[in-house]
N, CA, C and O of each residue as an XYZ file, in Angstrom:
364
protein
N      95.651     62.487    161.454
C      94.898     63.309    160.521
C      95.823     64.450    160.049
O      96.477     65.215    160.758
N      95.733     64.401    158.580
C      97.052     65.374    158.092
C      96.270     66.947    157.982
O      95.067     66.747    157.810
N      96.476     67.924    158.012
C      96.336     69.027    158.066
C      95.058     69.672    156.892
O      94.211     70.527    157.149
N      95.258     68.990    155.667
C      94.107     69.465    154.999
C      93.163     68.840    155.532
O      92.104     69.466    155.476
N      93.098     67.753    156.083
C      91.894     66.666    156.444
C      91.394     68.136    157.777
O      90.361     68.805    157.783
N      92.253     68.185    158.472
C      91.638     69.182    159.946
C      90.604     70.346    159.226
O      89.381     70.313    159.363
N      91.277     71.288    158.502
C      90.759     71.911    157.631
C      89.248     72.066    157.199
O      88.415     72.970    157.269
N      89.281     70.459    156.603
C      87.747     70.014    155.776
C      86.692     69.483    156.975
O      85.485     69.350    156.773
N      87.199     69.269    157.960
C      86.412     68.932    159.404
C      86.301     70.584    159.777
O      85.173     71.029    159.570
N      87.095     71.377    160.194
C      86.866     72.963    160.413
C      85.646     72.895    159.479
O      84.476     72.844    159.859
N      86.080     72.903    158.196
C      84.670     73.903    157.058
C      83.913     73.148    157.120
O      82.811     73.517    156.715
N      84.024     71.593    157.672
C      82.603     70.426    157.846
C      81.417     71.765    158.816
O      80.253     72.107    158.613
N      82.202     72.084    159.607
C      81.252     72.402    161.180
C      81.093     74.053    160.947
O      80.985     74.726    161.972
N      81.065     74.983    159.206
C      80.281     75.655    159.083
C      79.620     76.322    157.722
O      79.228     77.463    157.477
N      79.700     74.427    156.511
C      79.248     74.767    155.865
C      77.980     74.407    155.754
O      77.623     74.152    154.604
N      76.655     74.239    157.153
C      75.646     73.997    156.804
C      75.183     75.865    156.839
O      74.229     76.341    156.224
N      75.788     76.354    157.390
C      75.308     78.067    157.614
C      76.139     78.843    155.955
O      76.081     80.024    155.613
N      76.706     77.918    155.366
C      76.827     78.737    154.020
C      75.830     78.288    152.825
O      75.310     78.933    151.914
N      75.763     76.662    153.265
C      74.506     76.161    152.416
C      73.166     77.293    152.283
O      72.526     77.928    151.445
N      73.254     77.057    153.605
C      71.344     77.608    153.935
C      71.201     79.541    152.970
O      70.219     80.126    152.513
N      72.366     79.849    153.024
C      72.362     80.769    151.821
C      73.098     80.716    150.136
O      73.601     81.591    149.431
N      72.824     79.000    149.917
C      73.021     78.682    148.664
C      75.020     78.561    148.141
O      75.496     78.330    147.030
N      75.745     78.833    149.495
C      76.904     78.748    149.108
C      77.543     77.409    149.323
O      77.035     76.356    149.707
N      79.025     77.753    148.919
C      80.094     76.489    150.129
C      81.423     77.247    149.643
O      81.658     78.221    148.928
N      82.072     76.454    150.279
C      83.637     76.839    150.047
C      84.538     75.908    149.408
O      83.900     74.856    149.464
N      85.369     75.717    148.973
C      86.196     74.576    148.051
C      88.109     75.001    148.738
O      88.636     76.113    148.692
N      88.442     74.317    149.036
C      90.164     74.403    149.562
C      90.897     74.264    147.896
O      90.774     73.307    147.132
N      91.741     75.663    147.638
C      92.558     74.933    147.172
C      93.738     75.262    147.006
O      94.290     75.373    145.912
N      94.278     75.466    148.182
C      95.457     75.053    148.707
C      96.174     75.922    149.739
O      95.975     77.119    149.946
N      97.458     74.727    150.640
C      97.965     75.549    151.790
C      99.249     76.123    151.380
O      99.908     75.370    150.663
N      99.722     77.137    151.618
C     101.044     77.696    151.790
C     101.499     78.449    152.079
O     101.334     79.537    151.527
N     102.364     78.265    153.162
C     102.915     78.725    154.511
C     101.943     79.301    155.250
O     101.789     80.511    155.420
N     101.464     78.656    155.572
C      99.955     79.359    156.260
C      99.255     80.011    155.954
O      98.776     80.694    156.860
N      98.749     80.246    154.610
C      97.889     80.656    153.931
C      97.092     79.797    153.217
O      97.526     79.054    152.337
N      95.650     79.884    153.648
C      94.891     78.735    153.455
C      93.962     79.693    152.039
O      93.347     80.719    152.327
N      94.005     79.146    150.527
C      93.010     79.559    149.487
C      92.182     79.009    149.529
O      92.141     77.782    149.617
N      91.048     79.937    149.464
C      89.262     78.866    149.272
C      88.792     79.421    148.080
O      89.064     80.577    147.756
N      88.166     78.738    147.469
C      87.509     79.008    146.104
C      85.686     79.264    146.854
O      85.108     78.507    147.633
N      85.205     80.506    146.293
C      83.567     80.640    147.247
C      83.008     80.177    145.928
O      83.118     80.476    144.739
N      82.361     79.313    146.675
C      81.290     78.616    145.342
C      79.606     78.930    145.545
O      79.233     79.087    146.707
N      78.715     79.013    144.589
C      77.280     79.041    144.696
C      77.614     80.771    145.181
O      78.472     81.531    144.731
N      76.728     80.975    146.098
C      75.876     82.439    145.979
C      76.753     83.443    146.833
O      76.650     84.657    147.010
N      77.933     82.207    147.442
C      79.454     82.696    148.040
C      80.347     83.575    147.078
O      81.129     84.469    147.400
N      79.963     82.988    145.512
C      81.359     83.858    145.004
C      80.277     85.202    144.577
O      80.822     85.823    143.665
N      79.444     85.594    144.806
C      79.018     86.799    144.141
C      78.233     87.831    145.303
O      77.912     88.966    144.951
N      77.923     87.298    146.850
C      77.384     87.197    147.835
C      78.688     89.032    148.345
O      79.892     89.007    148.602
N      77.899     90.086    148.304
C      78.818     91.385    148.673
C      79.170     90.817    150.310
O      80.351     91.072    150.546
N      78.437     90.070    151.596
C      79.125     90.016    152.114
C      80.179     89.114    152.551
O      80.844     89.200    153.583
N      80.238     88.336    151.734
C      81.159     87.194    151.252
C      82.657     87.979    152.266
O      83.207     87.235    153.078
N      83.029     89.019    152.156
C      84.300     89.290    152.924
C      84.235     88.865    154.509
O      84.879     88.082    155.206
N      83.279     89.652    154.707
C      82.847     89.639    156.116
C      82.829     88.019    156.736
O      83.502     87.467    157.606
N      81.710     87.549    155.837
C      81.925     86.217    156.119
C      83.039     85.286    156.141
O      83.032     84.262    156.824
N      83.763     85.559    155.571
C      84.934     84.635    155.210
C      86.178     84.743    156.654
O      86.761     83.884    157.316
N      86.169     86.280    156.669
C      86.815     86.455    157.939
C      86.276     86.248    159.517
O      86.963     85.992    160.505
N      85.128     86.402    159.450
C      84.256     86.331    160.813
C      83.749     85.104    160.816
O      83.025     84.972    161.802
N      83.810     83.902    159.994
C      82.701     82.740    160.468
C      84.263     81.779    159.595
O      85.181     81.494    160.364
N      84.383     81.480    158.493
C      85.333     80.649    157.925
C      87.016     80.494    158.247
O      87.748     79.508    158.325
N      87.309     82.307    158.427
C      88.454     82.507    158.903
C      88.864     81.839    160.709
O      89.856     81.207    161.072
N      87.977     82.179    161.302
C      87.986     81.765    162.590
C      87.604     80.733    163.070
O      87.811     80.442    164.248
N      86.763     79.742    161.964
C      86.721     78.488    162.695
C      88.066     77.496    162.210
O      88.282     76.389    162.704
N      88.793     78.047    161.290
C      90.088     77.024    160.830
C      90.665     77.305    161.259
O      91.450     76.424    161.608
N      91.059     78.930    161.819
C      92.233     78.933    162.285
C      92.051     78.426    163.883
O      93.145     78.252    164.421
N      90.979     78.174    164.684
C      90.677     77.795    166.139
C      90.787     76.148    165.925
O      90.955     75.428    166.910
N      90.688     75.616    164.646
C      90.840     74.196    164.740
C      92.362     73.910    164.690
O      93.042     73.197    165.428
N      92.778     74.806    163.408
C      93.962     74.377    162.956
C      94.961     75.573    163.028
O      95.069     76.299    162.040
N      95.636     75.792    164.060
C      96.683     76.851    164.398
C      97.869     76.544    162.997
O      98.619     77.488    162.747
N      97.952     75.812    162.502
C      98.845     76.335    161.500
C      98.622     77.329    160.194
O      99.519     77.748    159.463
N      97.111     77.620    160.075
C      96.442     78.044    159.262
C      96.587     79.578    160.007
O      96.122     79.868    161.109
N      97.391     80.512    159.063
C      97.440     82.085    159.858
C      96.603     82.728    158.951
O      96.272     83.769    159.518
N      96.012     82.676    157.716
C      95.193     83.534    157.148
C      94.507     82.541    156.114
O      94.738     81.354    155.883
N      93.613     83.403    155.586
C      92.613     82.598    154.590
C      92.446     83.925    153.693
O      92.534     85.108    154.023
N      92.170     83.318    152.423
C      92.209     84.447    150.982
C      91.483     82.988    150.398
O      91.716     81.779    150.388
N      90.246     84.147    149.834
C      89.314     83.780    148.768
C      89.829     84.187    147.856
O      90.609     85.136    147.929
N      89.425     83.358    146.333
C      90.216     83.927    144.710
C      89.238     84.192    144.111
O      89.345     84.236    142.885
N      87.775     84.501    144.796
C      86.793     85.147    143.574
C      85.868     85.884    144.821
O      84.819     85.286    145.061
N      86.092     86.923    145.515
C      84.828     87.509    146.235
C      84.418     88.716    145.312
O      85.237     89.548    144.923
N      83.604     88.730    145.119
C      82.946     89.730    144.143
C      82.995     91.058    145.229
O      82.864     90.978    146.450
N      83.235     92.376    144.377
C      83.236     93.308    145.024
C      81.546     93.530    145.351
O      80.651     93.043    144.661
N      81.388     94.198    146.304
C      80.155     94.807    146.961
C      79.282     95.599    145.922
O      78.086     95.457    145.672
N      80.099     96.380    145.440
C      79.259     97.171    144.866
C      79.239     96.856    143.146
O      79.156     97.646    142.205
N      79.360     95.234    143.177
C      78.852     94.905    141.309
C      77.716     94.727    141.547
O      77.215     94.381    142.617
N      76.961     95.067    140.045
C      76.098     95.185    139.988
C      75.034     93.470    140.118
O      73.818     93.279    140.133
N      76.266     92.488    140.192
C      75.751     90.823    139.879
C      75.712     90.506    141.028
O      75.421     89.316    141.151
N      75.917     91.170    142.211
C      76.471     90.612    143.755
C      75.028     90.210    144.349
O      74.219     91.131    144.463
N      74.818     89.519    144.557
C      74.109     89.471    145.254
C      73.322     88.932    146.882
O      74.053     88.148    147.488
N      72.585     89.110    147.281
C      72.671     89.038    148.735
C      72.523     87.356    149.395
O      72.058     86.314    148.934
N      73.070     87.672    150.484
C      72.132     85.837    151.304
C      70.794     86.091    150.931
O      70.152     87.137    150.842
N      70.510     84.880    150.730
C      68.834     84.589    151.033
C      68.553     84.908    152.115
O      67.459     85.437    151.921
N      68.805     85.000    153.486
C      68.113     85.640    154.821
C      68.256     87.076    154.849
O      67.809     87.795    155.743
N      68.985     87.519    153.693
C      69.685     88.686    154.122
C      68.036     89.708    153.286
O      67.771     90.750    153.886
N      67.395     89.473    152.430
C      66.668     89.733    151.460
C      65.406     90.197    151.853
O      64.567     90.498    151.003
């Protein structure tokens, strides 16, 4: 299993907890250990989208896949726009 495949098994086992607040994540791409995710659905506009990314997405790839040293999203909406809006549990 080549390395993006590990990856998409990592985000397999926690994108039913981004669903359930209308999101997911999209890979697109590795280099030098920097893993880009595109936040899709209620992920790219979601203020705690940071938090999340580092505390639940960041840490389950890098515990699967040690070659993965950081993760950077290319659209987290800042917190304080006015379009951001929250998880559905969060509400």
């Amino acid at each position: 299993m080549d390395v993006l495949d590990r990856i998409e098994k990592a985000l397999d086992s926690i994108r039913p907890y981004l669903e359930a607040d209308g999101g997911n994540v999209r890979i697109l791409d590795l280099n030098e250990g920097v893993l880009r995710l595109e936040l899709l659905g209620a992920c790219g506009n979601c203020p705690m989208s940071t938090m999340t990314l580092k505390a639940g997405v960041e840490e389950a790839v890098k515990k699967s896949v040690p070659e993965v040293t950081s993760v950077e999203a290319v659209n987290i909406t800042s917190a304080d726009d006015p379009n951001a809006e929250l998880p559905h549990t969060m509400r």
